[in-house]
N, C-alpha and C positions, 0 to 999 in steps of 0.2 A: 504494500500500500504506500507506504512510503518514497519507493524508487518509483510510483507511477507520478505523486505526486512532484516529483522531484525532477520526472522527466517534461512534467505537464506546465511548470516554473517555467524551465530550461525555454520551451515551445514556444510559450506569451509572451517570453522577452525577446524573442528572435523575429517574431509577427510584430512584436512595438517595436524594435529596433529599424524595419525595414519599410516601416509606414512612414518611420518621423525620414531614416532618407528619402523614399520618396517624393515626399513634402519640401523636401530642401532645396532650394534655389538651384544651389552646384548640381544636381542631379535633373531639374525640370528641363524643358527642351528652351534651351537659348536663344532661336527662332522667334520666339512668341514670347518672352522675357521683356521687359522692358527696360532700354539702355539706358544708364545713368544720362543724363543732361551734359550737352558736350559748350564749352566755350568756344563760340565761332569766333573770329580772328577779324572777320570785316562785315559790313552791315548788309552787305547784297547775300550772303550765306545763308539758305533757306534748309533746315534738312529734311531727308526724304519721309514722304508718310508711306510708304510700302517697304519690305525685306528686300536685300537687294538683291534679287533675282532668284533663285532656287536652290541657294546655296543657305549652312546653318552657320550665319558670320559669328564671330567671336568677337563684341566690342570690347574695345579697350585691350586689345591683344597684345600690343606694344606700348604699354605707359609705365614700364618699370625700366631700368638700367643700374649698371652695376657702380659701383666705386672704384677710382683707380686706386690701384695699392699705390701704399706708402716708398716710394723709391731715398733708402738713405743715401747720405751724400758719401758716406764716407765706403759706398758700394759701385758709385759712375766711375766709371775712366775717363770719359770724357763726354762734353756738351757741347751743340751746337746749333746754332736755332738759324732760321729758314725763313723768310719773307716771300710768298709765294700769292701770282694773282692769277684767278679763273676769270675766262669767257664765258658767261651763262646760255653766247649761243654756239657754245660747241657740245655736237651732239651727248655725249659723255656727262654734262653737266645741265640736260634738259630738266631734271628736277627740281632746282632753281628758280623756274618759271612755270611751274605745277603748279595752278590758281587752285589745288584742291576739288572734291566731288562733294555730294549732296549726303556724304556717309561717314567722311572723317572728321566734319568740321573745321578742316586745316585750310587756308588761303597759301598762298605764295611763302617763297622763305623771308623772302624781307615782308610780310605784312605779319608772320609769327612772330618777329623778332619786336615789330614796332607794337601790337598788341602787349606783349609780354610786357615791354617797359610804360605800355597805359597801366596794367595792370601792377606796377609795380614788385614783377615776380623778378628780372633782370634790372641792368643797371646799362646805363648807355655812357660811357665816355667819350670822349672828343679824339684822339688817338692811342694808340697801343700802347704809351707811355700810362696808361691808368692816373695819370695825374689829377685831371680836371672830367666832375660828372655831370652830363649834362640832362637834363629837367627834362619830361614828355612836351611840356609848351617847346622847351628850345628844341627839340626832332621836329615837332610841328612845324617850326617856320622855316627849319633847312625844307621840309616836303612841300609846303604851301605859302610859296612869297612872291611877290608882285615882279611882275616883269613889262615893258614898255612895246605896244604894238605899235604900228604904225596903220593906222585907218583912215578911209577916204569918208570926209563928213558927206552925209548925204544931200545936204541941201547947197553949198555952194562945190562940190566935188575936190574940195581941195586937200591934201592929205594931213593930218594930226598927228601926234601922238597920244596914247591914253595908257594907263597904268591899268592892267586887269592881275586879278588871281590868280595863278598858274596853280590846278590842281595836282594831286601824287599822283602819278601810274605808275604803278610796280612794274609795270615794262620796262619802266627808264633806268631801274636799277639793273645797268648788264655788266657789273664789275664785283669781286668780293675780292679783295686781301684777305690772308691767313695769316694769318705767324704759327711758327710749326718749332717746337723742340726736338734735336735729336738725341739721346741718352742712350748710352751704352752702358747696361747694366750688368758690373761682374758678376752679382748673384745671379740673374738672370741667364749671362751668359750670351746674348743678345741687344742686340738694341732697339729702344723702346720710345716711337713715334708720337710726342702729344701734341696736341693742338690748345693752343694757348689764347688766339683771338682772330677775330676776323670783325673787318671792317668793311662796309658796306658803301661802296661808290657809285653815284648818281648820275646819268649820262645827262648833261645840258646840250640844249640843244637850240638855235635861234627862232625865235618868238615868229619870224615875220615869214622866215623858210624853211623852218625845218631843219635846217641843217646841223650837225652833231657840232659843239663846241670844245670840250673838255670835259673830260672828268670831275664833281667837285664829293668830295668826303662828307658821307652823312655822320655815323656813328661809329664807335667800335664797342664790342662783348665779347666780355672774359669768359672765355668759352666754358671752361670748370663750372662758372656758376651756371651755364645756363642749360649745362645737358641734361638736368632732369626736365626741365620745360621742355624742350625740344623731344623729350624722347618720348611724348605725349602726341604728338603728329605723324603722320607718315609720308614715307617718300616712296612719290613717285616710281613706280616699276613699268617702266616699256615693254618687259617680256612677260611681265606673269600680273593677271588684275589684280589677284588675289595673295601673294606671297610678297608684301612690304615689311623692311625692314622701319625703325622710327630714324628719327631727324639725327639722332646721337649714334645710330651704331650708321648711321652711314658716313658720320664726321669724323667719329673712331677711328676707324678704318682707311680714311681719307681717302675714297672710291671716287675723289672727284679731278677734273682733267686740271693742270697749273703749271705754271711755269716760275723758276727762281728768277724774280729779280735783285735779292740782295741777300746776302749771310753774313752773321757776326766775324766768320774766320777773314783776321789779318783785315779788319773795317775796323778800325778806332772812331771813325769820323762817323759812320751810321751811312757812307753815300750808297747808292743804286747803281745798277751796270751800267756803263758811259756807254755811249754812240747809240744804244736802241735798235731796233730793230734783229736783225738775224744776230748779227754781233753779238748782241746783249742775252740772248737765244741763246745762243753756241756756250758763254760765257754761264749761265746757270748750269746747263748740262753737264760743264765740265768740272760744276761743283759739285751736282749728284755723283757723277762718276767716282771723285776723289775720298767722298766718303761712302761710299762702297767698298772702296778700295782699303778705307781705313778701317772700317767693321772685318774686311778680309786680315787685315795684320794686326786685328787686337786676338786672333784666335793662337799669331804666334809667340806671343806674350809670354 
C-alpha cells in the first residue's frame, strides 16, 4: 500500500511538473508570443503587424555580446594602432547603408549611432583624442545647418540668395574612420585586433549643384562603450535573410573593406600618408605587410 502510494506521489508531480512547463513562455510556440517592444532609431520606422513570413523568428536573437578579456600589460610585446577609413559604397561594406526592415527596428548605422546618443546610452566626442564631448543639440547642428541657395525671385526674375535648412540624409554619410589596436599577446600567443573608435564623416556637397565638396567630421564613439548598444541591431546579410550577425560581432571581427591611412609606428607628429592617392594606397599596404611580418618573428622569440 505504501509503495502504491509512493509510486502515485512520484506520478502527480511529474503531470505538475510538465503542465507548469508547458505553460512556460520558453517552451510556448515563439510564433505567436508576443515580442518585447523594440526602440526604432528614426521616426518613419513602422513595424510589421504580421510574422515574417512562415518562418518561427526568434526576437531579440542577437542582443547579448561578450566582454573582452582583460589583456595585462605586463603580457603585450608589442602595440600598434591603425587609422583606417571605409567606402560605404564598396560592395563589402553595403551594411552601412542598410536603412533597416519593418522586423529589427534598426535604421542605418549612422542613425543607430545618433539615436543612441539622443538617448543618452553612448557619448559623442569631437575626435578620437576623447578630449572634448559633444551634447545631442551640438550632432544636431553639424546634421541640420543652414546653407545659402541661390534663387531666381519670381516676380522681377532676378537671382537672390536665401538661407534654407539643409536637412540629414544618412546617404551623405559615405565615410567612417576607425582607429584599430594591434596587441600581441604573449599569453595569448597571438595577436589580438581591437577596435577603439570610429568616426563618422559627412559628405558636403554644393547647395546650388550638387556637387561633392569635402568631407566634414561629425562625431566620434568609443567603440568599448558602445558595443553593447550596437549588439542590439542587426547587420545586414546579402547572402542569407535570415542568419545576421549584430552590429558588435561584425565590428569585432572587423569584416569590413578599409584602407590605412596613418599608424603610430615611427609618427611622432600624428601626420597621414603624403601624396594621396595610389601612393598613399601602396604606403598603408606596406604597413599591413610589415606587421604581418612582425607577428611572423614574434613566434621566433
Amino acid at each position: 500500500m505504501n509503495v502504491l502510494l509512493k509510486y502515485s506521489a512520484i506520478l502527480g508531480s511529474m503531470l505538475f511538473a510538465n503542465e507548469v512547463l508547458a505553460q512556460s513562455p520558453m517552451n510556448s510556440d515563439r510564433a505567436t508570443t508576443e515580442a518585447p517592444k523594440k526602440e526604432y532609431v528614426n521616426t518613419d520606422w513602422r513595424p510589421s503587424l504580421v510574422p515574417d513570413g512562415m518562418i518561427d523568428r526568434v526576437e531579440n536573437r542577437v542582443n547579448r555580446t561578450m566582454d573582452w578579456h582583460t589583456i595585462r600589460e605586463i603580457d603585450i610585446a608589442y602595440k600598434r594602432r591603425l587609422w583606417r577609413r571605409l567606402d560605404v559604397k564598396e560592395k563589402q561594406n553595403m551594411p552601412f547603408i542598410y536603412a533597416g526592415d519593418e522586423y529589427t527596428g534598426g535604421g542605418a548605422f549612422i542613425e543607430i549611432l545618433i539615436d543612441a546618443v539622443k538617448r543618452g546610452k553612448i557619448r559623442a566626442f569631437q575626435d578620437d583624442k576623447f578630449t572634448t564631448e559633444l551634447s545631442y543639440e551640438e550632432v544636431q547642428g553639424k546634421l541640420m545647418n543652414e546653407v545659402e541657395v541661390e534663387v531666381i525671385d519670381p516676380i522681377t526674375g532676378e537671382p537672390r540668395i536665401e538661407r534654407v535648412l539643409n536637412t540629414f540624409d544618412p546617404n551623405n554619410v559615405a565615410m567612417y574612420e576607425v582607429q584599430e589596436d594591434y596587441i600581441f599577446d604573449r599569453n595569448a600567443g597571438r595577436p589580438l585586433p581591437r577596435l577603439r573608435a570610429i568616426t563618422a564623416y559627412f559628405a558636403q556637397t554644393d547647395p546650388n549643384t550638387g556637387e561633392f565638396r569635402n568631407f566634414s567630421s561629425l562625431f566620434t564613439i568609443y567603440y568599448p562603450e558602445a558595443r553593447n548598444v550596437l549588439s542590439q541591431y542587426e547587420v545586414y546579410n546579402p547572402v542569407n535573410d535570415l542568419h545576421r550577425m549584430s552590429w558588435s560581432d561584425y565590428l569585432d571581427r572587423m569584416m569590413y573593406s578599409a584602407y590605412v591611412t596613418k599608424t603610430s609606428y615611427n609618427n611622432p607628429t600624428g601626420e597621414k600618408f603624403q601624396g594621396g592617392g595610389l601612393d598613399a594606397l601602396m604606403k598603408g599596404q606596406r604597413e599591413l605587410e610589415s606587421m604581418i611580418q612582425k607577428d611572423m618573428d614574434m613566434w621566433e622569440l
